[in-house]
Z-matrix of the N, CA and C atoms (Angstrom, degrees):
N
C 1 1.447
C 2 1.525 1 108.66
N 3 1.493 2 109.50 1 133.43
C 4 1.617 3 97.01 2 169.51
C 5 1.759 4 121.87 3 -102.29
N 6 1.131 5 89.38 4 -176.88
C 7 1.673 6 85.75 5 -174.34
C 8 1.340 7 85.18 6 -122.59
N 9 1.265 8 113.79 7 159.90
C 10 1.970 9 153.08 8 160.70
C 11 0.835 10 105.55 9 -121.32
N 12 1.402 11 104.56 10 162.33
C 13 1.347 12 153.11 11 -167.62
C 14 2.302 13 87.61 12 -46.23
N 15 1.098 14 78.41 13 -70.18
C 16 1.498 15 78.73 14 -176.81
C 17 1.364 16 131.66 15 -74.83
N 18 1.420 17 127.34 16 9.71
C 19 1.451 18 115.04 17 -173.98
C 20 1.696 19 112.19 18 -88.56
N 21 1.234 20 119.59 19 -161.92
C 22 0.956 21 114.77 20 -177.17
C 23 1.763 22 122.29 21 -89.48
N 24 1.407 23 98.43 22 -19.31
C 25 1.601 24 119.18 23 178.35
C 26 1.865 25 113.13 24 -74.74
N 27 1.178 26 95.74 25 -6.26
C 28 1.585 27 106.48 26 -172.10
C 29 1.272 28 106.21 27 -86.04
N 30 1.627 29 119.34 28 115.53
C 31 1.642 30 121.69 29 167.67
C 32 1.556 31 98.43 30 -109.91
N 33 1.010 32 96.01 31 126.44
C 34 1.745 33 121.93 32 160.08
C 35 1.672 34 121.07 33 -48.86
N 36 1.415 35 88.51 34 -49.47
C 37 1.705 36 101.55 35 -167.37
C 38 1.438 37 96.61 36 -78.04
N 39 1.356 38 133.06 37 5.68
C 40 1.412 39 119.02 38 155.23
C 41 0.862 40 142.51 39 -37.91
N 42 1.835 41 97.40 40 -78.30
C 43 1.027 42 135.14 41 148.22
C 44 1.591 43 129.67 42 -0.14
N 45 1.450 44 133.16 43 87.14
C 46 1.278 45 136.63 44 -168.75
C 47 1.467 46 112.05 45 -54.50
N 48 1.554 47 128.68 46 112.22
C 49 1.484 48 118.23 47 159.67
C 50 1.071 49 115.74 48 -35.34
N 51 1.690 50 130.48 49 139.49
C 52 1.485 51 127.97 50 151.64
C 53 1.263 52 107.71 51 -60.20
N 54 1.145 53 123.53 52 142.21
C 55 1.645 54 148.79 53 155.32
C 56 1.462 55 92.79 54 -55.98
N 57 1.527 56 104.15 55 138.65
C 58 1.786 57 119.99 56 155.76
C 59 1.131 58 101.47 57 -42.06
N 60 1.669 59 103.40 58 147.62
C 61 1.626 60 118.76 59 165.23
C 62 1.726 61 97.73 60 -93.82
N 63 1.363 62 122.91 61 -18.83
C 64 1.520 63 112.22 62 -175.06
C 65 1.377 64 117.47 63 -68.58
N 66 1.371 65 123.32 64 -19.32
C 67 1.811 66 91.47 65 178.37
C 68 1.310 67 111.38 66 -93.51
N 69 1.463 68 122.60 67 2.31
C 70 1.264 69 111.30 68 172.53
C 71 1.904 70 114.19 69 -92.59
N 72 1.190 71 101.18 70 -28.51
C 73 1.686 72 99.65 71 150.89
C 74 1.648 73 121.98 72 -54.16
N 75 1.199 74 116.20 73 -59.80
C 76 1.231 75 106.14 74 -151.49
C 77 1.700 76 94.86 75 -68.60
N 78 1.616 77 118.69 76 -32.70
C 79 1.139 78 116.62 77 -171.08
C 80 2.002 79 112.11 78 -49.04
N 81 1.818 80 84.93 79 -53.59
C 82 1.689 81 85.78 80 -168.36
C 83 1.786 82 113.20 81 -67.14
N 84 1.400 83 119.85 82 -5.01
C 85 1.354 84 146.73 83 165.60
C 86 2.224 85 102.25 84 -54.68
N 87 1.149 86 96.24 85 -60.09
C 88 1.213 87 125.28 86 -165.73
C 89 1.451 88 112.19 87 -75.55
N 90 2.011 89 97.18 88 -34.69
C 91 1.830 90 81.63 89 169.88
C 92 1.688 91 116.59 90 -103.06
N 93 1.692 92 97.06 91 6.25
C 94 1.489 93 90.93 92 172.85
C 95 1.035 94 99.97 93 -101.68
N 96 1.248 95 145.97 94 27.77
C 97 1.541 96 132.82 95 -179.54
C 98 1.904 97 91.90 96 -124.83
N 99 1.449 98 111.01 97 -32.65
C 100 1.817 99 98.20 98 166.27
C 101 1.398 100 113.41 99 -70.24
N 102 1.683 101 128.76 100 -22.36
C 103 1.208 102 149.15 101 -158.31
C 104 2.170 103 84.84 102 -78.10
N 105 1.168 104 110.44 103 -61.04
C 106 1.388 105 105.31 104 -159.81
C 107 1.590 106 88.56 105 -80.87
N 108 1.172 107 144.94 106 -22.22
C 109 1.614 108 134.83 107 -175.59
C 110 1.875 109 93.98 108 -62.89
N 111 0.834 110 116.36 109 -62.21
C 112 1.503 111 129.80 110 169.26
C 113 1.206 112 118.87 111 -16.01
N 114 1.313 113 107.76 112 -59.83
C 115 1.680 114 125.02 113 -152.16
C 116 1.793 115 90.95 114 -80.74
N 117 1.641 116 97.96 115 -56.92
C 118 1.738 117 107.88 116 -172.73
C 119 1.413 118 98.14 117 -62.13
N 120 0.869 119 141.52 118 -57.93
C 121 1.904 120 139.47 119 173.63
C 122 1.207 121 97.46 120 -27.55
N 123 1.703 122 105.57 121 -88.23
C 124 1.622 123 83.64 122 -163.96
C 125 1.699 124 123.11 123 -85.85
N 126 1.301 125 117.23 124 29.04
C 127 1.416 126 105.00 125 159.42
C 128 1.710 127 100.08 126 -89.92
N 129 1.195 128 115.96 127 -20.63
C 130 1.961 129 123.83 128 -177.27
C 131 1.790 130 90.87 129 -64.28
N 132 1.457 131 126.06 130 -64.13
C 133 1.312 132 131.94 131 -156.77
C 134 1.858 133 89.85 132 -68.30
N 135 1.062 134 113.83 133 -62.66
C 136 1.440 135 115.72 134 -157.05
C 137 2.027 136 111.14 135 -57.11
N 138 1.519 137 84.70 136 -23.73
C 139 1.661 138 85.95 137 179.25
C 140 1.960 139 105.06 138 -88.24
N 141 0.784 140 114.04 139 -43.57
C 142 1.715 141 128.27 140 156.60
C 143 1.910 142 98.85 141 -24.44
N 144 1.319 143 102.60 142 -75.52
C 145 1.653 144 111.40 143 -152.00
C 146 1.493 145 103.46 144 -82.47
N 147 1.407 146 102.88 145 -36.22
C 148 2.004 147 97.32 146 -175.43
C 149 1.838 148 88.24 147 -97.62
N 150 1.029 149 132.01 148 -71.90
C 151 1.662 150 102.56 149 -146.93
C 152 1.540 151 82.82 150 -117.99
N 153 1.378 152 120.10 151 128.61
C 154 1.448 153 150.13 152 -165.63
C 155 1.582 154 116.17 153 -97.32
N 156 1.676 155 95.09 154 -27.14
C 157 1.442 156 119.24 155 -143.99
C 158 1.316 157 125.57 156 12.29
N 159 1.402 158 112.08 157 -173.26
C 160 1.398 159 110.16 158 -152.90
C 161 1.721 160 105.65 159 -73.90
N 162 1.397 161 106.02 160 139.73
C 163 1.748 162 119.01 161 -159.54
C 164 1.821 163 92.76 162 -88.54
N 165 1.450 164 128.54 163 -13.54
C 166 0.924 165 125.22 164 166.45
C 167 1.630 166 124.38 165 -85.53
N 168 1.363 167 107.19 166 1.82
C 169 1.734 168 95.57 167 177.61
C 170 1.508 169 84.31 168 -127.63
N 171 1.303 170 129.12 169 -19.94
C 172 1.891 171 110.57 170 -169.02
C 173 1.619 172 98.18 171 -120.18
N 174 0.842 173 152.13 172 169.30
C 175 1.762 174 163.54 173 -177.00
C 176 2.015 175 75.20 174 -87.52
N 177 1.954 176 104.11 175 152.80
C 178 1.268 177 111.94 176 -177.24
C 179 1.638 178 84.51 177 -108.68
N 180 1.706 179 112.67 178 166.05
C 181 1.019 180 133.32 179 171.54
C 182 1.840 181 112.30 180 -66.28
N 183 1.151 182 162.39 181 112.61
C 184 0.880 183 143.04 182 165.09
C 185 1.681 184 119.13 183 -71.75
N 186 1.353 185 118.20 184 125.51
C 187 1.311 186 121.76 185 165.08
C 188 1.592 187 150.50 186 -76.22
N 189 1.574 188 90.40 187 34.35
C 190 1.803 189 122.42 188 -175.20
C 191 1.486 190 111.83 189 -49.78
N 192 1.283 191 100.96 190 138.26
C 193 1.283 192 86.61 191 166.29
C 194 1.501 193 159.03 192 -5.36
N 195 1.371 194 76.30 193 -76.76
C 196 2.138 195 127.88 194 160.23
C 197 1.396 196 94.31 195 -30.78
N 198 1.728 197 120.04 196 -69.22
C 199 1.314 198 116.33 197 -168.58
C 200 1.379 199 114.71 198 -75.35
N 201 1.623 200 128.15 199 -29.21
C 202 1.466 201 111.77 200 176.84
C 203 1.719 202 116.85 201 -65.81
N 204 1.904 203 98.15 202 -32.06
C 205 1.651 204 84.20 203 165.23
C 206 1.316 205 136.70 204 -84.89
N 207 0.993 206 114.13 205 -16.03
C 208 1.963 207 112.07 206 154.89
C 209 1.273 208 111.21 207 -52.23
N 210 1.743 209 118.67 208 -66.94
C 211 1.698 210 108.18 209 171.59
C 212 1.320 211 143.50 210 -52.25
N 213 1.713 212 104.99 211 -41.47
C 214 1.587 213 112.11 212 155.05
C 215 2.042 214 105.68 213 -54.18
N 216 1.294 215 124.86 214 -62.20
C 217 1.079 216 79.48 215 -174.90
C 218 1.284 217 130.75 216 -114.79
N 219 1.121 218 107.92 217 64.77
C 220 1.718 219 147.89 218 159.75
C 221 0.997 220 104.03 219 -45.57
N 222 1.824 221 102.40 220 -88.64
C 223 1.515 222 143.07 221 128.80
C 224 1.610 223 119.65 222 25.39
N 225 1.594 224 81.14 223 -74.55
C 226 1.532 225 73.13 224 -165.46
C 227 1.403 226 113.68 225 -87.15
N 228 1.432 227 121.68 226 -26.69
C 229 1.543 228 128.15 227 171.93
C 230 1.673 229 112.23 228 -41.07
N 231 1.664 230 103.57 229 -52.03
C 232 1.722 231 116.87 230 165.40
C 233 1.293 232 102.95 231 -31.21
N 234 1.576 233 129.02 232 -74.90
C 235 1.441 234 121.89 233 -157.16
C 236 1.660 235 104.91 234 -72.55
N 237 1.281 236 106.57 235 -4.28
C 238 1.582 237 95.18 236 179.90
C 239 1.359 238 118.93 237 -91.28
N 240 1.553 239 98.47 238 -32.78
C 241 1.927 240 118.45 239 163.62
C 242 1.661 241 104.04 240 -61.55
N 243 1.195 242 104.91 241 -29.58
C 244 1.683 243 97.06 242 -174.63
C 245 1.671 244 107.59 243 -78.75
N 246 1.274 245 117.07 244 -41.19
C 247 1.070 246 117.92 245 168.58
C 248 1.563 247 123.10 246 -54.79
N 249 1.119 248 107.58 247 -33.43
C 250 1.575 249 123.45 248 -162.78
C 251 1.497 250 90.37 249 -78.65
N 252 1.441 251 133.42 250 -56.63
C 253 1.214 252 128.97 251 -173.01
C 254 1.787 253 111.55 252 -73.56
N 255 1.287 254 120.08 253 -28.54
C 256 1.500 255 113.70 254 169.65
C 257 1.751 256 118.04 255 -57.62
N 258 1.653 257 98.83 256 -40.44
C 259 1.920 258 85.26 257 -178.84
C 260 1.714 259 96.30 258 -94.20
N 261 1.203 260 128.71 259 10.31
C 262 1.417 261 100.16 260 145.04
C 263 1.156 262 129.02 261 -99.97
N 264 1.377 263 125.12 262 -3.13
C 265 1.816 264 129.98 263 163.79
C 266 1.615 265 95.67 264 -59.67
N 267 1.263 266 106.55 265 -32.70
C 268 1.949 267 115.12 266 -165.64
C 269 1.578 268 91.41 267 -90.98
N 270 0.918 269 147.09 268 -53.30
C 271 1.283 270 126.52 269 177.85
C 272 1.873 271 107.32 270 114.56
N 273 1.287 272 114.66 271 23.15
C 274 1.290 273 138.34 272 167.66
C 275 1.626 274 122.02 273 -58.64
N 276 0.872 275 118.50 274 114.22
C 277 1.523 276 125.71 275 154.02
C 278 1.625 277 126.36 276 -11.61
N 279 1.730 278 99.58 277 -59.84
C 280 1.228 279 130.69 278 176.80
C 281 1.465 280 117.30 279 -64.99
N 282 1.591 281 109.01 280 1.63
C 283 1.732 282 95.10 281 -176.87
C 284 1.748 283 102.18 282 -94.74
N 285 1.269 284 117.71 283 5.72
C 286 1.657 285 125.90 284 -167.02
C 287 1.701 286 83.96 285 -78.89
N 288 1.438 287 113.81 286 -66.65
C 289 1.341 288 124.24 287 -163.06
C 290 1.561 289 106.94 288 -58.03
N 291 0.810 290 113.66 289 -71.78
C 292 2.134 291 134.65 290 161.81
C 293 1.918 292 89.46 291 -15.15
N 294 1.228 293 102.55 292 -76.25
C 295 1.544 294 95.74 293 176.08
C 296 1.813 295 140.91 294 -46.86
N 297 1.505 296 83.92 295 -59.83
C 298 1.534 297 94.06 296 167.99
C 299 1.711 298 112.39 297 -45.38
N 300 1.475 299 116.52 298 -50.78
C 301 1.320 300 124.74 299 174.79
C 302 0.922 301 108.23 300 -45.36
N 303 1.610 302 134.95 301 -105.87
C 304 1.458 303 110.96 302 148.88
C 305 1.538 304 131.03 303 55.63
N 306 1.435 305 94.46 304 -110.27
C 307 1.434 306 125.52 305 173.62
C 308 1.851 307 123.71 306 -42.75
N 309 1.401 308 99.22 307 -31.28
C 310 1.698 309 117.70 308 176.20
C 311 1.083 310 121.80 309 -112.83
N 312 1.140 311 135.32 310 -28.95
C 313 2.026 312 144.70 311 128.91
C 314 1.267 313 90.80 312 -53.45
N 315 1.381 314 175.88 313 -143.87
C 316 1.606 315 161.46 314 -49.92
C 317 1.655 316 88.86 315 -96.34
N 318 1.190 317 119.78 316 -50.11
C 319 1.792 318 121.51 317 -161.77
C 320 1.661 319 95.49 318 -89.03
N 321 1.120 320 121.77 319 -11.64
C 322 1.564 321 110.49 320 170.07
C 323 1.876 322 104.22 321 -89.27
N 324 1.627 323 96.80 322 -30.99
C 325 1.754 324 85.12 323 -165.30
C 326 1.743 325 96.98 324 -76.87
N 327 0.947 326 124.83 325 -6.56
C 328 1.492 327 128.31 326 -176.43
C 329 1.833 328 101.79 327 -66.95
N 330 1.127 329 135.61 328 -15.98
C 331 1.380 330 154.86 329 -154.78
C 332 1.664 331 93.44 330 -94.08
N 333 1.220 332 133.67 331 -73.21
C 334 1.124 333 163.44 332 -175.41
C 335 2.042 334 98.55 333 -56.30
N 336 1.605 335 112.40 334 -62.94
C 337 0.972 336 137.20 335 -169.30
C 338 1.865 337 100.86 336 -64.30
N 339 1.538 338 117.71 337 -31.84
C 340 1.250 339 115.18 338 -178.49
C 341 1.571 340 115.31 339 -85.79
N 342 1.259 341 99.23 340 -38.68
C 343 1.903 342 113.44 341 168.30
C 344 1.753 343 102.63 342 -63.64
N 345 1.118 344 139.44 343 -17.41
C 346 1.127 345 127.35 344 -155.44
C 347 1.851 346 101.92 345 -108.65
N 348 1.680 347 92.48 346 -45.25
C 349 1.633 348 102.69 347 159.32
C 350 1.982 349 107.40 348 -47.00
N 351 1.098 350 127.51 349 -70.79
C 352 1.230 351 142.98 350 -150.19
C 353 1.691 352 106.57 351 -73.24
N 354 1.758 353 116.97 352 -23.85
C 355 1.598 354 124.14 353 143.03
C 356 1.728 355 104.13 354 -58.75
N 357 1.252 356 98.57 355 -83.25
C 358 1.672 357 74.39 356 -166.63
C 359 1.278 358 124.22 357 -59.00
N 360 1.619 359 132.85 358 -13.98
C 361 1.559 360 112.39 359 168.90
C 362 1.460 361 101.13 360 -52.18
N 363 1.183 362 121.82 361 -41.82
C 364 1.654 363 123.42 362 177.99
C 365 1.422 364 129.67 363 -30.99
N 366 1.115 365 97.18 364 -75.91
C 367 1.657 366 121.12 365 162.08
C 368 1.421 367 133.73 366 -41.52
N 369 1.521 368 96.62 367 -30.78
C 370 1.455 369 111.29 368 178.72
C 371 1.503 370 110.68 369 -92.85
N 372 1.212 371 109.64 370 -21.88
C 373 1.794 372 124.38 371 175.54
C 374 1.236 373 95.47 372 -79.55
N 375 1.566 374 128.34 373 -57.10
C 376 1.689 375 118.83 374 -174.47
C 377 1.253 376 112.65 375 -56.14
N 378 1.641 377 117.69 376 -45.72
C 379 1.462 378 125.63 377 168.17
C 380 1.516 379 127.94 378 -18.05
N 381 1.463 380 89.51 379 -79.63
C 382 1.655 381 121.60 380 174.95
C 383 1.944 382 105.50 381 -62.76
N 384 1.347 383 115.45 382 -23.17
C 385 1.994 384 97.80 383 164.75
C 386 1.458 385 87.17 384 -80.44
N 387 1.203 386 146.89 385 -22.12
C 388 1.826 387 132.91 386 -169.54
C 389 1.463 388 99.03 387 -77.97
N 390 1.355 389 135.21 388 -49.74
C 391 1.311 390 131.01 389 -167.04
C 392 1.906 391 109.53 390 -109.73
N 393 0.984 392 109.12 391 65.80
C 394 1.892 393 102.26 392 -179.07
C 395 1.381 394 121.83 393 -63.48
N 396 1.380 395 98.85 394 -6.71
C 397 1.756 396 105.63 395 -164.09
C 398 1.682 397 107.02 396 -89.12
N 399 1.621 398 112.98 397 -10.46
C 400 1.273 399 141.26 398 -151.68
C 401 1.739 400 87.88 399 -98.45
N 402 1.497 401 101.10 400 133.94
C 403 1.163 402 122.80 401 176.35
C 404 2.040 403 112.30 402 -59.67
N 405 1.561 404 105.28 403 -38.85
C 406 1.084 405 112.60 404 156.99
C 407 1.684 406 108.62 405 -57.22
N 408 1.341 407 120.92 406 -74.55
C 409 1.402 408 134.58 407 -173.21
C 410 1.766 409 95.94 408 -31.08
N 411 0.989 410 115.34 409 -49.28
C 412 1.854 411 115.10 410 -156.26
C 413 1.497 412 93.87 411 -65.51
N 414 1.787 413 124.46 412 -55.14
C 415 1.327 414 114.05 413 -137.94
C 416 1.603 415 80.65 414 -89.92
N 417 1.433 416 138.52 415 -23.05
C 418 1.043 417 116.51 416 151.46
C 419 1.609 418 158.53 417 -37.06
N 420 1.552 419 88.18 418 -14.11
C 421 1.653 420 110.15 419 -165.08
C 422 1.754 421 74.52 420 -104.20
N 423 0.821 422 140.12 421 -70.15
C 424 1.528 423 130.30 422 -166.16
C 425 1.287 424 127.22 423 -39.75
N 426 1.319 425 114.12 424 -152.11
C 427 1.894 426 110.96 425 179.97
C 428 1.559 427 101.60 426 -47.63
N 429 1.680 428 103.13 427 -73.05
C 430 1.055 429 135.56 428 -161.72
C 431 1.798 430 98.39 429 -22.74
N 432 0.968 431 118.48 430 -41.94
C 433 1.761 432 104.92 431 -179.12
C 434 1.388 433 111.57 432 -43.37
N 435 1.072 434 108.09 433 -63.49
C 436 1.274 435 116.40 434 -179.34
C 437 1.608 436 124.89 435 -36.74
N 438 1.342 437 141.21 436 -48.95
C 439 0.732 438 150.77 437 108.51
C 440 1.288 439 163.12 438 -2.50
N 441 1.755 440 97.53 439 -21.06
C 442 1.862 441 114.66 440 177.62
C 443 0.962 442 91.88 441 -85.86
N 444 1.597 443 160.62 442 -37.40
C 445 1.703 444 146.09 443 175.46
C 446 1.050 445 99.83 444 -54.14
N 447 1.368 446 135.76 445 -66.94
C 448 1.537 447 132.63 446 -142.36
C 449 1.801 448 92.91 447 -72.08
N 450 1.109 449 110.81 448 -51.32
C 451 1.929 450 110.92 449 -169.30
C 452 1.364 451 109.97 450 -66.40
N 453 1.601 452 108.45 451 -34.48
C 454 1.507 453 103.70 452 179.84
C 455 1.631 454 120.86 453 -66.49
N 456 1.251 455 105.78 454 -20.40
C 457 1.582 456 118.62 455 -148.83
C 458 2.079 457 97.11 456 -108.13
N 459 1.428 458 93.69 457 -36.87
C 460 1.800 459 118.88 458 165.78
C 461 1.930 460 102.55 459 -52.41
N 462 1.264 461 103.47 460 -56.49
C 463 1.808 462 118.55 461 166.25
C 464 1.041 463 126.62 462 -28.51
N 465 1.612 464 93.67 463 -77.56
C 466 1.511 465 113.48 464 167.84
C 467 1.153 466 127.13 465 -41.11
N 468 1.636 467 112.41 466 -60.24
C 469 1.734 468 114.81 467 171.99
C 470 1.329 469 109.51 468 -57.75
N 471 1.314 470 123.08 469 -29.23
C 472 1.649 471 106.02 470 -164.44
C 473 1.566 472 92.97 471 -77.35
N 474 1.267 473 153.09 472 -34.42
C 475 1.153 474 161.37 473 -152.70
C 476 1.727 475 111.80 474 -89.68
N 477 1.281 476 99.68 475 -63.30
C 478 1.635 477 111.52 476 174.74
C 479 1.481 478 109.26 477 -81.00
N 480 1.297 479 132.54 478 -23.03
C 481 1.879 480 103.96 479 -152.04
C 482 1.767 481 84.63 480 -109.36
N 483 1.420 482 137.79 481 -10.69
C 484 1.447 483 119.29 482 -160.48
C 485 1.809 484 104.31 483 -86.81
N 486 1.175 485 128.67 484 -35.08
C 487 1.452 486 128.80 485 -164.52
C 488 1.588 487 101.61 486 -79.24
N 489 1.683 488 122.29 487 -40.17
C 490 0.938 489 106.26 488 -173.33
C 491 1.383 490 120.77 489 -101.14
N 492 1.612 491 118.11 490 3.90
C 493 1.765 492 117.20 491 158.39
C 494 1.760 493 88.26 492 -71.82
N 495 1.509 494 128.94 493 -49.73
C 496 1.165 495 109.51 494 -150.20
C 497 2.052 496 102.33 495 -71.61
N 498 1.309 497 112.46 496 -7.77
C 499 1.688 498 100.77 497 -177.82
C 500 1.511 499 81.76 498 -79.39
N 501 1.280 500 130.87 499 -70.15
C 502 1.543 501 130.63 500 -152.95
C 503 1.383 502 97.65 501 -41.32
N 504 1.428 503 131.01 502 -83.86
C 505 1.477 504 99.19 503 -171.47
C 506 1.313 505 136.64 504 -85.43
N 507 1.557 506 119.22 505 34.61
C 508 1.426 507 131.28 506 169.21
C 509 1.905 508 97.45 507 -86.09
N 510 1.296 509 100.84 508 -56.88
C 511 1.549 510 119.63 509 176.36
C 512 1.719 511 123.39 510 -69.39
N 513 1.335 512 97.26 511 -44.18
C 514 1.495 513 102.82 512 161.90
C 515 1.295 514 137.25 513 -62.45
N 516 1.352 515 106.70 514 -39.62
C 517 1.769 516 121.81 515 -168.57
C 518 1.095 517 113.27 516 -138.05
N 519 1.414 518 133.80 517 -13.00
C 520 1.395 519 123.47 518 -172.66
C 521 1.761 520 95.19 519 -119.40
N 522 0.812 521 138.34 520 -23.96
C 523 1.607 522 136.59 521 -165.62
C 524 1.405 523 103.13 522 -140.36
N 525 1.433 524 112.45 523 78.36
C 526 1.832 525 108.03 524 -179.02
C 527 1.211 526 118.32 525 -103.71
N 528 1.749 527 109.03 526 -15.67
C 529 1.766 528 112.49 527 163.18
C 530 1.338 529 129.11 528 -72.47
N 531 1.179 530 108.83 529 149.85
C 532 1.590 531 110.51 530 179.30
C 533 1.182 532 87.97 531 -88.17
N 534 1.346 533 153.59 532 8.00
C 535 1.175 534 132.00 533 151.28
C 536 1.211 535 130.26 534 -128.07
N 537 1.336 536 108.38 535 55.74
C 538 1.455 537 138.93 536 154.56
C 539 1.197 538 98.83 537 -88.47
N 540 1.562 539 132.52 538 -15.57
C 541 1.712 540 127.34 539 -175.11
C 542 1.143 541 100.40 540 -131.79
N 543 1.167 542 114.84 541 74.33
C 544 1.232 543 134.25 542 159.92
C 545 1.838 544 118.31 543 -66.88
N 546 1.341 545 109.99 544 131.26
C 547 1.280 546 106.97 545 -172.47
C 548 1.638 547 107.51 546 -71.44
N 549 1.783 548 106.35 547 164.70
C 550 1.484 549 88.72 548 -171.92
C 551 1.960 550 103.13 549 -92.16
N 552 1.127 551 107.08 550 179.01
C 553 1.713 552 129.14 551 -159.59
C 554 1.216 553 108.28 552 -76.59
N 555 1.471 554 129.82 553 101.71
C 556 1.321 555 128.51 554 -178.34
C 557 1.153 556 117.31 555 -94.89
């Protein structure tokens, strides 16, 4: 004999809750967004170190400090976002913390990352009064000077500051149990 929905043999509370679909989103969110930090890094480093091009028609990259620690920890935030999104595809405890980290190392390296933007708008403005004859040099002398801080730095935030306010208060304030990530039902 079977039972339905409605007979009397039918318990509800059997019935296994589904597990959230969100930590396995935000995770695979998290490793394609360290996945493309990666790719843009080192096509940024690799074009830097192998072709420089010529320092007389383009402004050169300077290799300051300032800039190896924004890129180093570019770098390393990536493997921590990568991590952070693997134990939430897995359904780990540890991806709350992994995130939050993240989220407060990414908004601190943004500090470092804005001073480092605002040297090289520098450099590239001193550059361009050294070369005026330079196609760079010209559109530099025009409006456009005015303007390469605010767009470059406008860039930056749109790129760096949205994923990791949005982990901090996904992880911070909206999801503070470790068992809100509940593994799924084997």
């Amino acid at each position: 004999m079977e039972t339905s929905a409605t007979s009397p043999d039918f318990d509800p509370s059997l019935i296994p809750d589904e597990p959230p679909r969100w930590p396995a989103v935000v995770g695979t969110i998290s490793i394609i967004w360290a996945v493309l930090g990666f790719g843009c890094g080192a096509l940024f480093v690799g074009k830097i170190l192998f072709f420089p091009g010529d320092p007389n028609v383009n402004p050169p990259t300077n290799m300051t400090p300032l800039f190896l620690l924004v890129v180093g920890g570019g770098f390393l935030l990536g493997f921590l976002l990568l991590a952070a999104g693997v134990a939430g595809v897995m359904r780990r405890p540890g991806t709350r913390g992994l995130h939050l980290a993240y989220a407060v190392l990414g908004l601190l390296l943004m500090i470092p990352g804005v001073l480092q933007q605002m040297q090289a708008n520098a450099d590239m403005v001193s550059w361009a009064q050294n070369h005026p004859d330079t196609d760079f040099g010209k559109m530099m002398a025009g409006a456009f000077a005015g303007y390469m801080l605010p767009i470059s730095l406008g860039c930056y935030g749109l790129v760096a500051l949205p994923y990791p306010l949005f982990c901090l208060v996904w992880f911070g304030l909206v999801k503070r149990r470790a068992a809100e990530i509940r593994p799924l039902v084997t």
